[in-house]
C-alpha positions in Angstrom: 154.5 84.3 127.5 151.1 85.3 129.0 150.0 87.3 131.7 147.9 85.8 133.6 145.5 87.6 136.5 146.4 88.3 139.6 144.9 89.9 142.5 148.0 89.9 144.5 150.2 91.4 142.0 147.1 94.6 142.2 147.8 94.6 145.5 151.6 94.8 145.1 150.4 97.3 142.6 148.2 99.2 145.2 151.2 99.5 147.9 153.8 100.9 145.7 151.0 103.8 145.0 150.3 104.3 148.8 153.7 104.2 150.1 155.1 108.0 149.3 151.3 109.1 149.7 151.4 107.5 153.5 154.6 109.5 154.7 156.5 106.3 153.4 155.2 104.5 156.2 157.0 106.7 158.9 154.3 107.6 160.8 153.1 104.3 163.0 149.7 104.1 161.3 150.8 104.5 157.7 153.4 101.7 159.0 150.7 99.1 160.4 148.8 99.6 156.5 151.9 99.7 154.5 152.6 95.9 156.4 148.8 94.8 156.2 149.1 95.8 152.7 152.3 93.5 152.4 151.1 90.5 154.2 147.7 90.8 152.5 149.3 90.5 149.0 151.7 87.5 149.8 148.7 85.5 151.8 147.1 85.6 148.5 150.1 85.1 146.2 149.9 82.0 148.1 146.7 81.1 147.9 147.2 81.5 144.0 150.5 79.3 143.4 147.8 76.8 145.6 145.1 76.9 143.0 147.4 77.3 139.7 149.3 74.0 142.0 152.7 75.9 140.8 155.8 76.7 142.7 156.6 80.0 142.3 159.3 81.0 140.2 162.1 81.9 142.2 165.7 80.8 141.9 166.8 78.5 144.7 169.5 80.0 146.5 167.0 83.5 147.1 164.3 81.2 148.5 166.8 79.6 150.9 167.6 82.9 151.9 164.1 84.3 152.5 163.2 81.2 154.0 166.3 81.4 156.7 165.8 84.6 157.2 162.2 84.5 158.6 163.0 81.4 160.3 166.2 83.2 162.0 163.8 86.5 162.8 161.1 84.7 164.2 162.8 82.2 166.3 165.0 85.3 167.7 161.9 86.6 168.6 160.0 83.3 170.0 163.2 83.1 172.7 163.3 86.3 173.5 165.7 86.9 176.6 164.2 90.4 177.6 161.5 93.6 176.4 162.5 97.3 177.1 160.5 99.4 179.3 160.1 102.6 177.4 158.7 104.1 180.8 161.5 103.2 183.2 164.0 102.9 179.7 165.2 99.4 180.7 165.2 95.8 180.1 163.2 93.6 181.8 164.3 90.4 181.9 162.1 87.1 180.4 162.2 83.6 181.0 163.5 82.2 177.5 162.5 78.7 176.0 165.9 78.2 175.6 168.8 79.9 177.5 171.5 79.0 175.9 170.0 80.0 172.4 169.7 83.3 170.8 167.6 85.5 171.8 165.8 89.2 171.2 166.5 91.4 173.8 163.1 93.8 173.2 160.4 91.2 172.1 157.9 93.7 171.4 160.3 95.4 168.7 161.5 92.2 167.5 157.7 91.4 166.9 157.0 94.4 165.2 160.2 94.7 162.8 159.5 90.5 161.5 155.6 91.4 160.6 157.0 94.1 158.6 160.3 91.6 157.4 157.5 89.3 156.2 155.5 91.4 154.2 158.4 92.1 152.4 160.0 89.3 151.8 156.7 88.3 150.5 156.7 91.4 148.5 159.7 90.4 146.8 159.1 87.1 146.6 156.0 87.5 144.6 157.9 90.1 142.3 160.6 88.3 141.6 156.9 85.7 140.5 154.8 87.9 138.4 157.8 90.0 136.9 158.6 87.3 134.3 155.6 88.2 132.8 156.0 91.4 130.9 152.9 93.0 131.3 153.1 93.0 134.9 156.9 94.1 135.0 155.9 96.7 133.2 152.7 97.3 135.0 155.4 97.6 138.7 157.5 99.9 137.0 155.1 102.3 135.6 153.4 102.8 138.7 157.0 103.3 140.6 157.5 106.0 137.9 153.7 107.5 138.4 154.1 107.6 142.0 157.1 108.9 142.1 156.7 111.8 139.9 154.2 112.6 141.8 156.2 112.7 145.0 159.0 114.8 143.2 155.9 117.5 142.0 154.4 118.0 145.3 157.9 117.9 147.2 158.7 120.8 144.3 155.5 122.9 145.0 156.1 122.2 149.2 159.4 124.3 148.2 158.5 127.1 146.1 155.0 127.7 147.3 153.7 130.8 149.3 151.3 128.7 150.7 151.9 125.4 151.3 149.7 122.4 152.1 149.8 121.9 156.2 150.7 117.8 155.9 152.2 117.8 159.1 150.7 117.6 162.5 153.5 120.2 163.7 153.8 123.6 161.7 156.0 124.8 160.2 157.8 121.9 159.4 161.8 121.7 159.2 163.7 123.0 156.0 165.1 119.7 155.8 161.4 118.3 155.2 160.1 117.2 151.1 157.0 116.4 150.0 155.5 113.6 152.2 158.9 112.5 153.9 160.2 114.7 157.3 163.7 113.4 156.5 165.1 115.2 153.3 168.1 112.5 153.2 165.1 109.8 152.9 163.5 111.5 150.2 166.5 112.6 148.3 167.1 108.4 148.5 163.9 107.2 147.1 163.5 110.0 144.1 167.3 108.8 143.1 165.6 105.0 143.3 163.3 106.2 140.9 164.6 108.7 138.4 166.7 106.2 136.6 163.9 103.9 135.7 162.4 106.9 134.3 165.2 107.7 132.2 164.8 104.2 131.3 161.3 104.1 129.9 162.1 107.3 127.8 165.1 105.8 126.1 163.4 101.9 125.6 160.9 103.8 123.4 163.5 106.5 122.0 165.7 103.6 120.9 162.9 101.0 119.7 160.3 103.4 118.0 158.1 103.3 120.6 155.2 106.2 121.2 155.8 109.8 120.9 153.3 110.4 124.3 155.4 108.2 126.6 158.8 109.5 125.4 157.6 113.2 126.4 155.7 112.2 129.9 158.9 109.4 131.1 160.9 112.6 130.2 158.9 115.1 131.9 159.0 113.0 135.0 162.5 112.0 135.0 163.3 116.1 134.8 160.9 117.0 137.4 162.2 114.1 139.9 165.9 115.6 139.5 164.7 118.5 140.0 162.9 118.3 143.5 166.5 116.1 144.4 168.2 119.6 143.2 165.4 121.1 146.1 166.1 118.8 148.3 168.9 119.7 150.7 170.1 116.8 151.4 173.8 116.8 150.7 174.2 112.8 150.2 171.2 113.3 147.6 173.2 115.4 145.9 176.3 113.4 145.6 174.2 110.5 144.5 172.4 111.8 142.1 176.1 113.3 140.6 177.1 110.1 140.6 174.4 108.1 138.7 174.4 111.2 135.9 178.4 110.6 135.3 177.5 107.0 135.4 175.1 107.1 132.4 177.5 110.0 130.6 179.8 107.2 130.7 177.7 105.0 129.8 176.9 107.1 126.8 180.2 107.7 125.9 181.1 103.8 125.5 177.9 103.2 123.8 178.2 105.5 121.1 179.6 103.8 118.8 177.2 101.8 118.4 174.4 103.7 118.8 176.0 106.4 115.8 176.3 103.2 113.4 172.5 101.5 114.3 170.8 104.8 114.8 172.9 107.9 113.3 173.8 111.0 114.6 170.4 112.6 115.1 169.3 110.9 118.3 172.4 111.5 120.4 172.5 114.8 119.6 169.0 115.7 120.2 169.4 113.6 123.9 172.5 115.8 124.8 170.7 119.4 123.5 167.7 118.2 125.9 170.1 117.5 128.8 172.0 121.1 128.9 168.8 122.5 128.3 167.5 121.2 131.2 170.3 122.3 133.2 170.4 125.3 131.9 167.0 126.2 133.3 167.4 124.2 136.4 170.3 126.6 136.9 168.5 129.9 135.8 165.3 129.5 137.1 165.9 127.1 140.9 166.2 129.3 144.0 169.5 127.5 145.1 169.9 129.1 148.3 169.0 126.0 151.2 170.9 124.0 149.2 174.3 125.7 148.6 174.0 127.3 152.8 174.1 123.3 153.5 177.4 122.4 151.6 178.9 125.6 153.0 178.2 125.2 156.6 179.0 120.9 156.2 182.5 122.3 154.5 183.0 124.8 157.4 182.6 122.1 160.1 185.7 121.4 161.9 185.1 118.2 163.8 184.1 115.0 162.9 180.8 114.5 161.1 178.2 113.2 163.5 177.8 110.2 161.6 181.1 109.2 161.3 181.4 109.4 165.5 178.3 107.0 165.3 179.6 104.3 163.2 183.0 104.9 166.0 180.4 104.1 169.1 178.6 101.0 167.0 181.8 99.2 166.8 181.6 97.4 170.3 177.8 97.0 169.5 179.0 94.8 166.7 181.3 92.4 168.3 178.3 92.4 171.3 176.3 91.4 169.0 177.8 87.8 168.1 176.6 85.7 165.2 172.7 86.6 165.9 172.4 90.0 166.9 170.5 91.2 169.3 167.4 91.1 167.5 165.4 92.5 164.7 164.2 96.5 165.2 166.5 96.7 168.8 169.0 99.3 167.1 167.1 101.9 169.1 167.1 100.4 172.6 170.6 99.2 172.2 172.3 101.7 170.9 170.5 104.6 173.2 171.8 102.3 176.3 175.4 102.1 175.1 176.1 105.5 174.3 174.4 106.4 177.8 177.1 104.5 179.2 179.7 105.8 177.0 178.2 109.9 177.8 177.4 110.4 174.4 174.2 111.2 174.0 173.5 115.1 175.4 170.0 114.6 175.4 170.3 113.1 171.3 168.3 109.9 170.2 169.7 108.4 167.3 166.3 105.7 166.5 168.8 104.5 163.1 172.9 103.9 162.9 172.6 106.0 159.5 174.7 103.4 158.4 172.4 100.2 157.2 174.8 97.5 157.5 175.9 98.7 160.5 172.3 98.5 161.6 171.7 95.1 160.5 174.7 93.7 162.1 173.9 95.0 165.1 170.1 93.2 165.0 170.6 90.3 162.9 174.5 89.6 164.1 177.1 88.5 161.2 175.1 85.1 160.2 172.3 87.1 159.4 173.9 90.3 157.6 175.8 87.1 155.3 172.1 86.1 155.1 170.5 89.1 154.1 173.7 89.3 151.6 172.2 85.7 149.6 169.1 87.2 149.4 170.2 90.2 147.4 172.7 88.6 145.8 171.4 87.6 142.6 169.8 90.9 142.0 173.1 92.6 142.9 175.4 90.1 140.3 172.5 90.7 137.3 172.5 94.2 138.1 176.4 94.1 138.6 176.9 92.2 135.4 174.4 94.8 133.4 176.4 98.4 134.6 179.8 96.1 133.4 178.9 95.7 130.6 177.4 98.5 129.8 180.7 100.7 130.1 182.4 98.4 127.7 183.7 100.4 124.6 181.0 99.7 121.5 177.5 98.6 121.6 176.2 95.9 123.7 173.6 93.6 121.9 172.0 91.7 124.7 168.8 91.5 126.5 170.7 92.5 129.6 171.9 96.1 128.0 168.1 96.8 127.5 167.5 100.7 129.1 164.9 99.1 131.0 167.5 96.9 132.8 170.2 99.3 133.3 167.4 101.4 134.9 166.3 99.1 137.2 170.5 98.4 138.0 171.1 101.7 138.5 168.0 102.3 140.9 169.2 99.6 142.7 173.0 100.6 142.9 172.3 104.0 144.2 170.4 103.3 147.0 172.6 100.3 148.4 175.2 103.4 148.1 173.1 105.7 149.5 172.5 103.0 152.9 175.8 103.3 153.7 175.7 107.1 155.1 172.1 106.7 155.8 169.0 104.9 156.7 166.9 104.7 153.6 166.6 100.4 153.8 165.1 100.8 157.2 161.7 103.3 156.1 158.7 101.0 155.1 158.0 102.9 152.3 161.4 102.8 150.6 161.7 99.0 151.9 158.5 98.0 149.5 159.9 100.1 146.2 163.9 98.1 146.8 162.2 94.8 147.4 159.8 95.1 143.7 163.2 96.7 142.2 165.5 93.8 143.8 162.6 91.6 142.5 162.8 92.9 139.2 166.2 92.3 138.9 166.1 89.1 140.7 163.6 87.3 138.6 164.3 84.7 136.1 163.4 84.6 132.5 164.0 88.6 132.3 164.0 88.7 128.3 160.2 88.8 127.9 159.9 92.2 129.2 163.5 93.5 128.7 162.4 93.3 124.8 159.1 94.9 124.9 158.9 97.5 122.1 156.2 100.1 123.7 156.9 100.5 127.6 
């Protein structure tokens, strides 16, 4: 299949390289490019499916879904029943089109948060487009991988420098802070998003010939990612990135088989010598010391994690919040209101649930969290259906076992693990890199790239 041009895939292209680069969109500038970006790209992705006179390539029941979901967000928004007064910290009330109907009850956040929605559901939209064309699948994950090393490199020197770069506009900056991200837990989310598509590269040309070059840089950056999450002090980071390594060892384990009867002996052997050694050094040479004080004072704790209490206080939020929520990007104004009432805060403002569904319950109410479900849904089941296999005893010849694949599965499965004791779905930045991933996993006709030999 051919590849043709296309300006709005550079674009795409363009984002995923300025997102870690622009504090992952945190900052309310890098936000309002990040989304400009977004829109930008799928206002000309249209404008291209107009002039090629094509629909674009998308299975049915994921348009449905993007296409009820920005109807939902919008019309939420258009009957808004209230704003919030961030002087006074209240609601004002407003004279809805319909009174009876659903309504946001900040119209200025709802307005903000369904720009942003847009741009990336256009985002994914036009990946799940472009990506059956192998060039520029490959094109979207080489440039995750770039980017990401990247982050992982200058989130390492940040660490062990003398003399660090002054990024911030407040110095010094928290302990908790990596590379371009103030949160550690948001960065420890996105470098696990991107490590495993690393790995992936390095073993699609390991295991089909491919060039020596890639082989040693894929494996260079997958090593230097894991070790800025090993930096990183985030304790959920940790776990995760546990957990994905005794995924693939297992994996490993159920593959070999297979891969000792296609490929001999040689191969695995030199993989595993290459992984202890790794450790090894990670081990000898990494100043572990922020780290290991964070598991010991989080095992010392006594009382319930703060989280944990959180997730307690959201629960009457959640029945409040009926079938439509009370709007999209009104966790913050809600939830500061309730636990007011409830004398929780102590002068503490939780802007995110650190729990995502939670979150989007509360602002998109149970019709659109099932919503938001369809649209990942046929990433999740391919992705779902790849892993499965995968840990069946004995090789596994199909284009769905491809490293490439399971990379891309695996990237996806750890951050949908890591939004549940976090808020990594709700930064811009990390937003743009799940909805290429999801798209990548999403779009149809997968076996043109999933076969390439040299990726």
């Amino acid at each position: 299949m051919g590849s043709p041009f296309s300006i709005s895939a550079l674009i795409l292209i363009v984002s995923l390289g300025c997102a870690p680069v622009l504090y992952g969109g945190t900052e309310p500038w890098s936000r309002d490019i990040l989304t400009t970006l977004g829109l930008a790209a799928s206002a000309v992705w249209l404008v291209e499916l107009a002039v090629r006179r094509s629909l674009p390539s998308v299975p049915r029941l994921t348009l449905y879904a993007a296409a009820a979901l920005l109807l939902m967000g919008w019309l939420v928004w258009f009957n808004a029943h209230s704003m919030h007064d961030t002087d006074y910290w209240e609601f004002v009330p407003l004279e809805p089109l319909v009174s009876w109907l659903p309504g946001s009850v900040d119209v200025g956040a709802s307005q903000h948060m369904m720009m942003r929605v847009t741009a990336l559901i256009g985002m994914f939209l036009l990946t799940c487009d472009v990506a059956r064309h192998r060039t520029w699948a490959r094109a979207l994950m080489m440039t995750i991988c770039v980017a990401g090393a990247g982050f992982a490199l200058f989130g390492v020197y940040q660490k062990i420098s003398g003399d660090p770069w002054r990024i911030w506009p407040s110095w010094p900056p928290p302990v908790n802070a990596f590379s371009t991200f103030w949160y550690h837990g948001n960065a420890a989310a996105f470098l696990n998003m991107v490590w495993p598509i690393m790995v992936g590269l390095a073993h699609a040309n390991f295991r089909q010939n491919g060039n020596h070059l890639l082989r040693a840089v894929w494996i260079a950056f997958a090593a230097v990612t894991m070790l800025g999450l090993l930096l990183n002090v985030s304790k959920a980071g940790h776990f995760m990135l546990a957990l994905l390594l005794t995924s693939y060892a297992a994996m490993a384990v159920c593959g070999l088989p297979g891969t000792v009867r296609t490929q001999g002996w040689r191969r695995p052997l030199l993989w595993s010598v290459l992984l202890i050694s790794a450790l090894g050094a990670a081990v000898a040479w990494l100043d572990w010391d922020e780290s290991l004080a964070r598991w010991a004072s989080y095992l010392a704790r006594d009382k319930m994690d703060s989280r944990a209490e959180v997730a307690v206080l959201c629960m009457p939020l959640v029945q409040k919040a009926g079938l439509f929520g009370f709007g999209p990007g009104t966790f913050d104004a809600v939830f500061q209101h309730h636990a007011a009432e409830a004398g929780w805060l102590n002068g503490i403002r939780w802007k995110f649930a650190h729990n995502d569904y939670l979150q989007t319950v509360i602002e998109w109410g149970v019709i659109g969290l099932l919503t938001w479900g369809l649209l990942f849904f046929e990433g999740v089941r391919n992705a779902w259906r790849c892993l499965s296999r995968r840990l069946r005893w004995g090789e596994v010849h199909e284009s769905r076992s491809n490293p490439l694949y399971v990379g891309l599965s695996m990237s996806l499965a750890g951050l949908l693990l890591h939004a549940a004791v976090d808020f990594p779905l709700q930064i811009p930045g990390i937003q743009i890199y799940a909805a290429v991933v999801l798209g990548l996993l999403t779009a149809k006709r997968k076996d043109s790239w999933a076969r390439q030999r040299h990726v």
